[in-house]
C-alpha positions as CSV (number, residue, x, y, z in Angstrom):
1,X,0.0,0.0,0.0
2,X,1.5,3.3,-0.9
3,X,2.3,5.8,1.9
4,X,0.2,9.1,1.8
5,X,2.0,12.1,1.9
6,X,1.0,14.4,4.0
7,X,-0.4,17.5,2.3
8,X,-2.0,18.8,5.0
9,X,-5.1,18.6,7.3
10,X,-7.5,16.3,5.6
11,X,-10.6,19.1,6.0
12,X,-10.1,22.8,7.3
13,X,-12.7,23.9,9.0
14,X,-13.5,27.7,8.5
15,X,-13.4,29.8,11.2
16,X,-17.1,30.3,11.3
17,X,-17.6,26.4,11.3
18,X,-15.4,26.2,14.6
19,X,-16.9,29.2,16.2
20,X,-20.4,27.5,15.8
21,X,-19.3,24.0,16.8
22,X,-17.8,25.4,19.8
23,X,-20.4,27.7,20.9
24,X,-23.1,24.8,20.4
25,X,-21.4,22.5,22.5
26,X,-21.6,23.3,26.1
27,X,-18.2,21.7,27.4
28,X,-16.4,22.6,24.1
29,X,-17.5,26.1,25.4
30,X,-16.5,26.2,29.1
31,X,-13.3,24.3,28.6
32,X,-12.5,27.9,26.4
33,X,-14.1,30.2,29.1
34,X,-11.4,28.3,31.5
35,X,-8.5,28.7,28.8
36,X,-9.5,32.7,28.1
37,X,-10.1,33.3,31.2
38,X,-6.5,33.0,31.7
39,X,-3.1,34.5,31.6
40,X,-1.1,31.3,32.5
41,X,-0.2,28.1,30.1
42,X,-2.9,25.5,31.5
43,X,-2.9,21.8,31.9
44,X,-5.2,19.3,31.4
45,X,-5.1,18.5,34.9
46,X,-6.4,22.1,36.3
47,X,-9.1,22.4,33.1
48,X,-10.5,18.6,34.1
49,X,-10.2,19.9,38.1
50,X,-12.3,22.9,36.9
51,X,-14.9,21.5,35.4
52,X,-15.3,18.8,37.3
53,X,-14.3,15.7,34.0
54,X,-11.4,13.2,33.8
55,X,-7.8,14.4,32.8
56,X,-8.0,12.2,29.6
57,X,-11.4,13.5,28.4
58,X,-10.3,17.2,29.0
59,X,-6.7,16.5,27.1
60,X,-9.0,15.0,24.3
61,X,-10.9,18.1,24.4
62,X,-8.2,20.5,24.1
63,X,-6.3,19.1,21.2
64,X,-9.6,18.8,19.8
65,X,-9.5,22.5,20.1
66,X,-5.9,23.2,19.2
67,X,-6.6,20.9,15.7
68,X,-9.3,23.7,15.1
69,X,-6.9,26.6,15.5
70,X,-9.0,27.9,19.1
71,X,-5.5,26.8,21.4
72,X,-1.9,26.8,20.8
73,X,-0.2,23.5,22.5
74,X,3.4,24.3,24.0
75,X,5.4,22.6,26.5
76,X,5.7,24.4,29.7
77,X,8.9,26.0,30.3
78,X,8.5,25.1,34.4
79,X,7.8,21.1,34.2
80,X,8.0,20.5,30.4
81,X,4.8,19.2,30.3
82,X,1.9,20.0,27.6
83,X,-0.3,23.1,27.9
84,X,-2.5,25.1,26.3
85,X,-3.2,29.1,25.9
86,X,-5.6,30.6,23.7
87,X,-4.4,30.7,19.9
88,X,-3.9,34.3,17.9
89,X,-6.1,33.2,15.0
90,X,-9.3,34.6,13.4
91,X,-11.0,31.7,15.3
92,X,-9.6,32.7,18.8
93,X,-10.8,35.8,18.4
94,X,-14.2,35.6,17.1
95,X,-14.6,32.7,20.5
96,X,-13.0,35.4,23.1
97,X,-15.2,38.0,21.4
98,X,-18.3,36.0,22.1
99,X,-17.0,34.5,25.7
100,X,-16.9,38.3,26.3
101,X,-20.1,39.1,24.9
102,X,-22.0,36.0,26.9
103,X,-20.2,37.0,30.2
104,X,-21.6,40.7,30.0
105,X,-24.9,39.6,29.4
106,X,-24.7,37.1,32.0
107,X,-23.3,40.2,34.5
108,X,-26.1,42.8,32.7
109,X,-29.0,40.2,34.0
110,X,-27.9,39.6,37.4
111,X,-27.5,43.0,38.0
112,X,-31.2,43.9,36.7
113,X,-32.4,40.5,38.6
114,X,-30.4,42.1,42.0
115,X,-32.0,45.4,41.8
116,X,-35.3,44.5,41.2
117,X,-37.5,46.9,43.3
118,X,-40.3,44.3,44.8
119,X,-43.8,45.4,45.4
120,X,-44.7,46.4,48.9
């Protein structure tokens, strides 16, 4: 059997293709509110502790996310183990955009919920 060369990703998804995967897929989504909500390299370890999943499934999940252009995989210069931060492509941006969108709505209706005047 010939060997295939590799040319490539077999499909690239666009960038508003990821953005709607991710944003329709609830753990897709909070595993990059943990990763943008941060300034430090993370590990699959603290992303799984954070959301309460197994290590392997949250490692799954990330590379899943770095195939797709949302994270850039590095090794840690501390331990030299993998970890993640948020990518600087189109995709990225368009997700941290939105993450930042949903979180000041979120904040916008707790504060109108809060100060809610009730009827005496």
């Amino acid at each position: 059997m010939a060997k295939r060369h590799s040319r490539g990703p077999r499909h690239k998804y666009s960038a508003e293709e990821v953005v709607f995967r991710v944003l329709n897929n609830a753990l897709l989504y909070r595993v990059c509110e943990v990763v943008f909500g941060s300034d430090e390299l993370l590990h699959a370890t603290y992303v799984a502790k954070k959301l309460n999943i197994n290590p392997g499934y949250a490692y799954i999940l990330l590379k899943k996310l770095e195939k797709w252009g949302v994270l850039k995989g590095m090794k840690d210069p501390v331990n030299g183990k993998l970890a993640f931060k948020p990518s600087t492509s189109k995709v990225a941006q368009l997700l941290a955009e939105e993450i930042r969108k949903r979180k000041a709505k979120e904040i916008e209706e707790y504060i109108v919920s809060s100060t809610k005047v009730l009827p005496s």
